[in-house]
mmCIF file of the N, C-alpha and C atoms, coordinates in Angstrom:
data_MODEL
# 
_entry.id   MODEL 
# 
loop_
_atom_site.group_PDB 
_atom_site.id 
_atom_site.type_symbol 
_atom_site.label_atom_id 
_atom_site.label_alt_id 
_atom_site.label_comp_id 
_atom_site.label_asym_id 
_atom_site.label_entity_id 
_atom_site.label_seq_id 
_atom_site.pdbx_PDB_ins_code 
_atom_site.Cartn_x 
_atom_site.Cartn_y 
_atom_site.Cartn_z 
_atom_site.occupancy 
_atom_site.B_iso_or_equiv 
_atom_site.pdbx_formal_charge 
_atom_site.auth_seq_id 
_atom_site.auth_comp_id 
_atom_site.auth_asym_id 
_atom_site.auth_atom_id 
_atom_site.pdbx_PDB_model_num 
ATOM 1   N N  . UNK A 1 1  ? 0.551   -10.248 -1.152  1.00 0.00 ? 1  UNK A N  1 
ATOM 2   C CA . UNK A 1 1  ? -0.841  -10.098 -0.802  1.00 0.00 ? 1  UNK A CA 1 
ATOM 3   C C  . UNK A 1 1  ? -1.646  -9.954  -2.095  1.00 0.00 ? 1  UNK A C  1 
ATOM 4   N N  . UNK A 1 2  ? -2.591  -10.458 -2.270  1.00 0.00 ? 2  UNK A N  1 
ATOM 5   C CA . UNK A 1 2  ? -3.778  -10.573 -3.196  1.00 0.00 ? 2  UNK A CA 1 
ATOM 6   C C  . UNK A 1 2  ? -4.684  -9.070  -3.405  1.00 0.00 ? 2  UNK A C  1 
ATOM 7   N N  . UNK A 1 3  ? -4.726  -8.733  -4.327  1.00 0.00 ? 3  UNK A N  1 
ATOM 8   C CA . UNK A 1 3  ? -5.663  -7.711  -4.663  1.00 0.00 ? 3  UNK A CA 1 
ATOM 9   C C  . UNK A 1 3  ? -7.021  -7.819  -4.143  1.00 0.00 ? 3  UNK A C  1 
ATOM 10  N N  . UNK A 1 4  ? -7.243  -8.779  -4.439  1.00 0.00 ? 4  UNK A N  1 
ATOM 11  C CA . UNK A 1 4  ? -8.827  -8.609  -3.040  1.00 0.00 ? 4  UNK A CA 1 
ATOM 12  C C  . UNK A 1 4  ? -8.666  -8.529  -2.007  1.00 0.00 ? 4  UNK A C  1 
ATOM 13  N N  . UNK A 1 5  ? -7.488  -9.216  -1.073  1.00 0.00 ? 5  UNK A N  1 
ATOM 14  C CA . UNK A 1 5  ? -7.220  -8.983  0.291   1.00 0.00 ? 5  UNK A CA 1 
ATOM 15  C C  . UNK A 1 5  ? -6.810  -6.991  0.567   1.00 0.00 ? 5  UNK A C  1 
ATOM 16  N N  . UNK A 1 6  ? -6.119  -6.799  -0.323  1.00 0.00 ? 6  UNK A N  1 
ATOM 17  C CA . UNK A 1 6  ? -5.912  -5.207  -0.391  1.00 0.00 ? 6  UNK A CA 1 
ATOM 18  C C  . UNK A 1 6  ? -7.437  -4.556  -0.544  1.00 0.00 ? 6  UNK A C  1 
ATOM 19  N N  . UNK A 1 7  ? -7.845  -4.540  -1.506  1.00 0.00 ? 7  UNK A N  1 
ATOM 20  C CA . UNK A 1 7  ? -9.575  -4.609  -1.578  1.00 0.00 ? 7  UNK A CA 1 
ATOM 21  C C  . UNK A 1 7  ? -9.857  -3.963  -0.485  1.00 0.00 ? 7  UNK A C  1 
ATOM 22  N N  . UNK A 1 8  ? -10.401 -5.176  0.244   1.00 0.00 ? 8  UNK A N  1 
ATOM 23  C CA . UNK A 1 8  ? -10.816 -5.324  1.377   1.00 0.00 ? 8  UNK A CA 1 
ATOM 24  C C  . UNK A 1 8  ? -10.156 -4.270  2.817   1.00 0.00 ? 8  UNK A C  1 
ATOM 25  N N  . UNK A 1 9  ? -9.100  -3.875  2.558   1.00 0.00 ? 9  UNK A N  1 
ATOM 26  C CA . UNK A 1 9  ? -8.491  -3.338  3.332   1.00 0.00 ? 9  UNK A CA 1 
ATOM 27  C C  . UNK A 1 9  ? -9.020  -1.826  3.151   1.00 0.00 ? 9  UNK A C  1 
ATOM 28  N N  . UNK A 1 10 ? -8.658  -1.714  2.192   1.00 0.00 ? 10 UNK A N  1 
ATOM 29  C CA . UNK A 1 10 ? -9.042  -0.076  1.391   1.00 0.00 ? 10 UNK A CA 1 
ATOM 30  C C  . UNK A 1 10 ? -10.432 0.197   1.572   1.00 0.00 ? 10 UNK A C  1 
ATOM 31  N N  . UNK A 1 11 ? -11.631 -0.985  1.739   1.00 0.00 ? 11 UNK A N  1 
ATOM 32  C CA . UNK A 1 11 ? -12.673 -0.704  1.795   1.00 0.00 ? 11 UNK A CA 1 
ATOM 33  C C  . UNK A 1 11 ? -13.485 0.069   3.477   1.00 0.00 ? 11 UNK A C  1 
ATOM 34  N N  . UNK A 1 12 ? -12.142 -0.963  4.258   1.00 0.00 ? 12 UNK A N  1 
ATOM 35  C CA . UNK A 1 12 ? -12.585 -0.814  5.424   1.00 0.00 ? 12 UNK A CA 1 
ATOM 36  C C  . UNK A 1 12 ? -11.970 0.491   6.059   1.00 0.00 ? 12 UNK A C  1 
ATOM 37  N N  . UNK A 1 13 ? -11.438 1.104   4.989   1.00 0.00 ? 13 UNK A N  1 
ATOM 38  C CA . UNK A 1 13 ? -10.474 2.998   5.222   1.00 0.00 ? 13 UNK A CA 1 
ATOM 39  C C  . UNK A 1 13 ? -11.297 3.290   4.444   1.00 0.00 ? 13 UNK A C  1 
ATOM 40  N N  . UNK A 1 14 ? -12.902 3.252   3.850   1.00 0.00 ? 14 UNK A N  1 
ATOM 41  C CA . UNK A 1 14 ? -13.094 3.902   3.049   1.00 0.00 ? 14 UNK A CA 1 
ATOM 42  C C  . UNK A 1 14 ? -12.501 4.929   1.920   1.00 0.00 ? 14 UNK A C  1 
ATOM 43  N N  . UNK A 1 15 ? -11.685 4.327   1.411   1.00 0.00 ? 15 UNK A N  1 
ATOM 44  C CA . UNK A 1 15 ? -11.414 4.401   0.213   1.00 0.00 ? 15 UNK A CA 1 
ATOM 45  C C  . UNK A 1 15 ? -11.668 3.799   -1.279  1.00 0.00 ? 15 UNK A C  1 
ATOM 46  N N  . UNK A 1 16 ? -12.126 4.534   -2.267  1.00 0.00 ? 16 UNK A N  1 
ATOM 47  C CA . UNK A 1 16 ? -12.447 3.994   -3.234  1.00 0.00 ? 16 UNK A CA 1 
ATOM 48  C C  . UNK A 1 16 ? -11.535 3.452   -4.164  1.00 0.00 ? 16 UNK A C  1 
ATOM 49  N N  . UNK A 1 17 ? -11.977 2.137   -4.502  1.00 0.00 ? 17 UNK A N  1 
ATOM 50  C CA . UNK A 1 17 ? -10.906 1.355   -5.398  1.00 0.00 ? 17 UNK A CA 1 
ATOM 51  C C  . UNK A 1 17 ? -10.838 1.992   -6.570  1.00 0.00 ? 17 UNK A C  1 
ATOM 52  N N  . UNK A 1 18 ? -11.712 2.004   -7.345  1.00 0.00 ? 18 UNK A N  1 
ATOM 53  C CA . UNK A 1 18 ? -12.261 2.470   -8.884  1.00 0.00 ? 18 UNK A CA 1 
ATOM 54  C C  . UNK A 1 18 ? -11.519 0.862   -9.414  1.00 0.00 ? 18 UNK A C  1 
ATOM 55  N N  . UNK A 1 19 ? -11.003 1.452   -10.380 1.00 0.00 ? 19 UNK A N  1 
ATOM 56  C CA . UNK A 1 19 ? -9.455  0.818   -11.106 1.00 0.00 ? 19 UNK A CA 1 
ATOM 57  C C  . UNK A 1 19 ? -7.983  1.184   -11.125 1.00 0.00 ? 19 UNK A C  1 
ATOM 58  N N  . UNK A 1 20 ? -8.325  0.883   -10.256 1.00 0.00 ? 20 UNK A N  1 
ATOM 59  C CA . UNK A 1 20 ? -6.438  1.345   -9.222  1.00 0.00 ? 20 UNK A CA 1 
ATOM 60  C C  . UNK A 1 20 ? -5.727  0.294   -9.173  1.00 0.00 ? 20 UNK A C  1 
ATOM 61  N N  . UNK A 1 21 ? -4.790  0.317   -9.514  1.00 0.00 ? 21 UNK A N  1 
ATOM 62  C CA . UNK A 1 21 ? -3.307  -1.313  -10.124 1.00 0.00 ? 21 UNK A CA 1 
ATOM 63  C C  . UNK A 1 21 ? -3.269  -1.404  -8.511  1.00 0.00 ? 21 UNK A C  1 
ATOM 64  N N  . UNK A 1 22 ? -2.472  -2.521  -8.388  1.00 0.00 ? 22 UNK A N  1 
ATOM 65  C CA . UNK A 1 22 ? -2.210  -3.380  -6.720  1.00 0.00 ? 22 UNK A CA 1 
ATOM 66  C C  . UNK A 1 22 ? -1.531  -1.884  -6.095  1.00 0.00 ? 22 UNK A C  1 
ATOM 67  N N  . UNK A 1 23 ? -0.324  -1.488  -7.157  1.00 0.00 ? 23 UNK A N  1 
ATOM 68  C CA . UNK A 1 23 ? 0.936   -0.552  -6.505  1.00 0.00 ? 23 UNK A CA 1 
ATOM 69  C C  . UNK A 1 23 ? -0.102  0.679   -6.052  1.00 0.00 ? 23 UNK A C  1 
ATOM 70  N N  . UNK A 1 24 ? -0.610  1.277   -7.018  1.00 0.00 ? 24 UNK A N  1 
ATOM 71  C CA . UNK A 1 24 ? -1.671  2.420   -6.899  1.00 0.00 ? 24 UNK A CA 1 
ATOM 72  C C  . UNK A 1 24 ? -2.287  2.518   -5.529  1.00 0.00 ? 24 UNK A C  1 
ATOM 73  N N  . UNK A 1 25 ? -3.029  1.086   -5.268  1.00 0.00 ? 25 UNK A N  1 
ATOM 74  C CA . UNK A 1 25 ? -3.707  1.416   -4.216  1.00 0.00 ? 25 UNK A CA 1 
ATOM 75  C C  . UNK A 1 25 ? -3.237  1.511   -2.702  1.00 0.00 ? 25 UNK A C  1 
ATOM 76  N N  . UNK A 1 26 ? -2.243  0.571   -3.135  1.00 0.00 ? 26 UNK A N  1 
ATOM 77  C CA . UNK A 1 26 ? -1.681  0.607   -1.645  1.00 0.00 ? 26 UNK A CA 1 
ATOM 78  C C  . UNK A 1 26 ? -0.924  1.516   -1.235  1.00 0.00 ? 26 UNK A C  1 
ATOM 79  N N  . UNK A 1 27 ? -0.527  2.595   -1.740  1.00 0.00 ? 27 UNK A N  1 
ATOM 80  C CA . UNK A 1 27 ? 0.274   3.746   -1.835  1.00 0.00 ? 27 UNK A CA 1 
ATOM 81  C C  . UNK A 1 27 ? -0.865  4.714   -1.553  1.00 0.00 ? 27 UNK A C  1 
ATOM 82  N N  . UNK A 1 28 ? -2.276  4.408   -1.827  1.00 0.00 ? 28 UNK A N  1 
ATOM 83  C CA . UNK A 1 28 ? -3.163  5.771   -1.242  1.00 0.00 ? 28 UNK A CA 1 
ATOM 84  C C  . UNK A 1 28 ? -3.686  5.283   0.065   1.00 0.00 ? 28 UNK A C  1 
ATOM 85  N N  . UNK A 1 29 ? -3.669  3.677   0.555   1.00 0.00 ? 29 UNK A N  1 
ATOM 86  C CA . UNK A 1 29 ? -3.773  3.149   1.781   1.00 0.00 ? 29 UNK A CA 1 
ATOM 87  C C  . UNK A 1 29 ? -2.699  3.623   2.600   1.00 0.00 ? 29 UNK A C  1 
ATOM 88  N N  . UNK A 1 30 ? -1.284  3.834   2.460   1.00 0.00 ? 30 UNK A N  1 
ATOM 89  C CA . UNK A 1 30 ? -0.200  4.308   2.711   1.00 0.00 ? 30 UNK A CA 1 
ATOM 90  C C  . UNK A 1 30 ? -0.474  5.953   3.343   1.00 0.00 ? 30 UNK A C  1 
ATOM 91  N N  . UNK A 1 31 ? -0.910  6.884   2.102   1.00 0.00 ? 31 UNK A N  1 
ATOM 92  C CA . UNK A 1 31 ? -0.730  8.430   2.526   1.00 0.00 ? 31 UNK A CA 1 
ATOM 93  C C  . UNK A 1 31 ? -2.325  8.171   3.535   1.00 0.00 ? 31 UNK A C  1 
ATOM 94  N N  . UNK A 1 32 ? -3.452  7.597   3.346   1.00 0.00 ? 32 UNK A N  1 
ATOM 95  C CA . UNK A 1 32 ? -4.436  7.773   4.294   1.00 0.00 ? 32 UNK A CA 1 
ATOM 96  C C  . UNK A 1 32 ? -3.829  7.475   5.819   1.00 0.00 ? 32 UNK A C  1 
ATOM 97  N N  . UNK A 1 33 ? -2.928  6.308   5.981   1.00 0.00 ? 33 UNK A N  1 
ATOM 98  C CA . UNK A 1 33 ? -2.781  6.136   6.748   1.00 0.00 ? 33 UNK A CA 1 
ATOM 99  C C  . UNK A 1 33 ? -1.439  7.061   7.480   1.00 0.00 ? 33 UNK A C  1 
ATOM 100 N N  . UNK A 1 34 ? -1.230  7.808   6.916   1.00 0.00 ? 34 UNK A N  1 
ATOM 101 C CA . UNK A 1 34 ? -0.297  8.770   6.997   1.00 0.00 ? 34 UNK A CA 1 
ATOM 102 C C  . UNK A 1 34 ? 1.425   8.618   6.953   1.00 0.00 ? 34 UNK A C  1 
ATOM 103 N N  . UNK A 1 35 ? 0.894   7.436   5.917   1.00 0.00 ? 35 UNK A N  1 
ATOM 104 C CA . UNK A 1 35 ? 2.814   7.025   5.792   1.00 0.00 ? 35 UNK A CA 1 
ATOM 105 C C  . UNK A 1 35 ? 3.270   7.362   4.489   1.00 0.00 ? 35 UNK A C  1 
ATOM 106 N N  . UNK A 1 36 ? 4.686   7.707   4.269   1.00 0.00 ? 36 UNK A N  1 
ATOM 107 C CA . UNK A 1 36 ? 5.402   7.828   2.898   1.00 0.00 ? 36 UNK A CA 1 
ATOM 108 C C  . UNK A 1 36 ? 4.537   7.069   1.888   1.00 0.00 ? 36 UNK A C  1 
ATOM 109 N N  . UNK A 1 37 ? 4.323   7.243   0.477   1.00 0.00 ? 37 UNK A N  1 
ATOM 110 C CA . UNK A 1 37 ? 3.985   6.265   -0.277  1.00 0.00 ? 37 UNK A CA 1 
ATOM 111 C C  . UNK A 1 37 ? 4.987   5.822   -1.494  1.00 0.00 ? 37 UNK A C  1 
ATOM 112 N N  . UNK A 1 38 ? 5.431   4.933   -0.390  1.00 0.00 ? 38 UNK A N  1 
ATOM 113 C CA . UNK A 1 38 ? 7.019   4.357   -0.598  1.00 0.00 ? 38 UNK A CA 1 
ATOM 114 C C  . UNK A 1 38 ? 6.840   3.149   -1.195  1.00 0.00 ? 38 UNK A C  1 
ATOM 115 N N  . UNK A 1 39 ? 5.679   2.109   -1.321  1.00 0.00 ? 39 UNK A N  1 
ATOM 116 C CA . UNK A 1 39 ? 5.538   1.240   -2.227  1.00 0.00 ? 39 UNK A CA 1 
ATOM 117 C C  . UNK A 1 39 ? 6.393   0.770   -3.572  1.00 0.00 ? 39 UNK A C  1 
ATOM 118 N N  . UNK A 1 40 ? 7.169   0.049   -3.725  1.00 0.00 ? 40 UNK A N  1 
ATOM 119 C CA . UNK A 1 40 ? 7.243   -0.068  -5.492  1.00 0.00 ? 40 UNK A CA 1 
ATOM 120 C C  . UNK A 1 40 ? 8.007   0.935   -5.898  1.00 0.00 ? 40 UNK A C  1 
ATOM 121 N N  . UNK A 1 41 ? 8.973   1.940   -4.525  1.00 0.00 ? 41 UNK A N  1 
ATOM 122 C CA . UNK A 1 41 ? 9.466   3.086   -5.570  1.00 0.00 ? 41 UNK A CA 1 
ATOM 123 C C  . UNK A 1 41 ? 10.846  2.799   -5.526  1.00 0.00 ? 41 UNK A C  1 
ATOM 124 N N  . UNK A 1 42 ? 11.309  1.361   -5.017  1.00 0.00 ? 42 UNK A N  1 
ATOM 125 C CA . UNK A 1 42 ? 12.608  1.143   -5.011  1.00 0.00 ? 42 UNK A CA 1 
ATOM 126 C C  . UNK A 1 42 ? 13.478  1.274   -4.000  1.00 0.00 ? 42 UNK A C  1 
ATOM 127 N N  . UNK A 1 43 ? 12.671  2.097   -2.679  1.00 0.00 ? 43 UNK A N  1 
ATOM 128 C CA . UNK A 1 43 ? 13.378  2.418   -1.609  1.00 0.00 ? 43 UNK A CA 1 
ATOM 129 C C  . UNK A 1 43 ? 13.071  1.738   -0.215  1.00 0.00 ? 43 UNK A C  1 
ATOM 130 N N  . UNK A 1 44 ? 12.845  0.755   -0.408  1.00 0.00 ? 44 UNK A N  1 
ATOM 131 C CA . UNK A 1 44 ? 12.181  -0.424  0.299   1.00 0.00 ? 44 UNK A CA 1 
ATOM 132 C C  . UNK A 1 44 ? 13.097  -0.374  1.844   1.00 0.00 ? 44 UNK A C  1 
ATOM 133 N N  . UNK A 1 45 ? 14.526  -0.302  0.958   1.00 0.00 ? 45 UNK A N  1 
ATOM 134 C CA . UNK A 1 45 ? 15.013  -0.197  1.844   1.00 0.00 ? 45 UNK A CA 1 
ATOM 135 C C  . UNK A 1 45 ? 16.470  0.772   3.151   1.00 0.00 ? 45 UNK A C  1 
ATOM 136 N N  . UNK A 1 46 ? 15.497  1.747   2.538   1.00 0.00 ? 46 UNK A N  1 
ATOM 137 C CA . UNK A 1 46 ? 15.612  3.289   3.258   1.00 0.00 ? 46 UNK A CA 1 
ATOM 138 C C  . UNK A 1 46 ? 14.187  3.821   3.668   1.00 0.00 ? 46 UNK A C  1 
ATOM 139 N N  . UNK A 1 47 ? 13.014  2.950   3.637   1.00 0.00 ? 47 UNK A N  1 
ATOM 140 C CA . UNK A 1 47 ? 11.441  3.801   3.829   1.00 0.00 ? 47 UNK A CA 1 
ATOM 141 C C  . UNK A 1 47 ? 11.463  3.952   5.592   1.00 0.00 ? 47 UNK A C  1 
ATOM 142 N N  . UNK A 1 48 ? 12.429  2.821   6.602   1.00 0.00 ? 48 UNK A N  1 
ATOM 143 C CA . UNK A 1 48 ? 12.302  2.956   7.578   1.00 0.00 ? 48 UNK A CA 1 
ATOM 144 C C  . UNK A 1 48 ? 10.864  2.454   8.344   1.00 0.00 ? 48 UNK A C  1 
ATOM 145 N N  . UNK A 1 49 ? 10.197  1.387   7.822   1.00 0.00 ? 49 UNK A N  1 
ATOM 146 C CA . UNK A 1 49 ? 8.762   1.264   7.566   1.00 0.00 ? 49 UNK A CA 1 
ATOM 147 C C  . UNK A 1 49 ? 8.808   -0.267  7.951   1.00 0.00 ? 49 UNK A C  1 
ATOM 148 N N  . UNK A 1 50 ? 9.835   -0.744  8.987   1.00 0.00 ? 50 UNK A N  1 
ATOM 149 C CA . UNK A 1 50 ? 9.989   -2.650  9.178   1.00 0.00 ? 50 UNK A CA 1 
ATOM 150 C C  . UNK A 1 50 ? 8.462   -3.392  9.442   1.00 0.00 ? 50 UNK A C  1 
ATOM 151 N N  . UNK A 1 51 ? 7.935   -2.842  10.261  1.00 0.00 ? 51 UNK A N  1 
ATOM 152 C CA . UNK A 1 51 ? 7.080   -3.458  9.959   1.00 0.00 ? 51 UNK A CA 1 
ATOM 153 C C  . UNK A 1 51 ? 5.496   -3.300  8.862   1.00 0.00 ? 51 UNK A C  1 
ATOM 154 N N  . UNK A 1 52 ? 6.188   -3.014  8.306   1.00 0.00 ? 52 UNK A N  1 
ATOM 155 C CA . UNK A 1 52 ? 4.901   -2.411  7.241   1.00 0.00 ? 52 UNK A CA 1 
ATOM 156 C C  . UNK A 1 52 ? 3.916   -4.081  6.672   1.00 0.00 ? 52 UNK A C  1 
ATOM 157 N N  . UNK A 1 53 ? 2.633   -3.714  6.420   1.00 0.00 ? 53 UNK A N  1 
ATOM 158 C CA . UNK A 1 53 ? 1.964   -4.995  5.953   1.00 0.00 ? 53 UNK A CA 1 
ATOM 159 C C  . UNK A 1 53 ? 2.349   -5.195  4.415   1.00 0.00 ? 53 UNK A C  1 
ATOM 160 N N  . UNK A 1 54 ? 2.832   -4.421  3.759   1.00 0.00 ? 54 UNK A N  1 
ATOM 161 C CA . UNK A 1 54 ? 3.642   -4.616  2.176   1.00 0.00 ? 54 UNK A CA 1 
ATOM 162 C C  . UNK A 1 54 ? 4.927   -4.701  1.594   1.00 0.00 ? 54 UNK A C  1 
ATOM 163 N N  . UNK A 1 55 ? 5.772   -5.207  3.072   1.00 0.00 ? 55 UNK A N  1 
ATOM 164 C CA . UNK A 1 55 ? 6.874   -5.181  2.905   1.00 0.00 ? 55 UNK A CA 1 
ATOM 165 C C  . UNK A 1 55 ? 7.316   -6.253  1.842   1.00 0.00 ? 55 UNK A C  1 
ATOM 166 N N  . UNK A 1 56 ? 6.799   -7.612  2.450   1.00 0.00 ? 56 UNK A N  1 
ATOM 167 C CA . UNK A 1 56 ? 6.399   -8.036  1.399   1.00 0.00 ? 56 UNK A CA 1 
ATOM 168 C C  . UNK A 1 56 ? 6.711   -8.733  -0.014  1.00 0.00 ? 56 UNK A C  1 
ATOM 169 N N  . UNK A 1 57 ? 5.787   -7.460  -0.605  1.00 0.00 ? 57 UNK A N  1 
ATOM 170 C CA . UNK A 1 57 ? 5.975   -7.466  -1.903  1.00 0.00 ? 57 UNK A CA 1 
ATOM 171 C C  . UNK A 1 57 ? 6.572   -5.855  -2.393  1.00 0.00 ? 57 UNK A C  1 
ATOM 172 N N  . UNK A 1 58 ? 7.160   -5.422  -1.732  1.00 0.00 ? 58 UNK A N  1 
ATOM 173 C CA . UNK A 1 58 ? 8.195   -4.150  -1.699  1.00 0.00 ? 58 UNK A CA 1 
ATOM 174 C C  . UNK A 1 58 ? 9.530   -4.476  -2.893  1.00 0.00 ? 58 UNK A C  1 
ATOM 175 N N  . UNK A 1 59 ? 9.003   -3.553  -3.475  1.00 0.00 ? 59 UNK A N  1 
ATOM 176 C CA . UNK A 1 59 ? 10.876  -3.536  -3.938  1.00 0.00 ? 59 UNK A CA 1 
ATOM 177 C C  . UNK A 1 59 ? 11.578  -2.194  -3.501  1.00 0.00 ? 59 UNK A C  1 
# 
């Protein structure tokens, strides 16, 4: 997924982007939405999270 498409996502959770890296943000889209912020931390696959929209690009 594209950083503006994330963008866009974060905008519509009111959350502020600032200058937040791709991993950054989607990991505070993650705890808003009240999930692990399991992004990028390697545990892709133990997060228990199948259908997640960042699976992805998960490692």
């Amino acid at each position: 997924m594209k950083v503006q498409d994330i963008k866009e996502i974060a905008q519509k959770m009111a959350i502020h982007c600032g200058k937040l890296k791709k991993g950054e943000l989607i990991r505070l889209i993650q705890v808003t939405e009240g999930n692990n912020a399991c992004f990028d931390s390697g545990q892709s696959s133990q997060c228990g999270q199948q259908g997640c929209l960042w699976a992805e690009d998960c490692n």
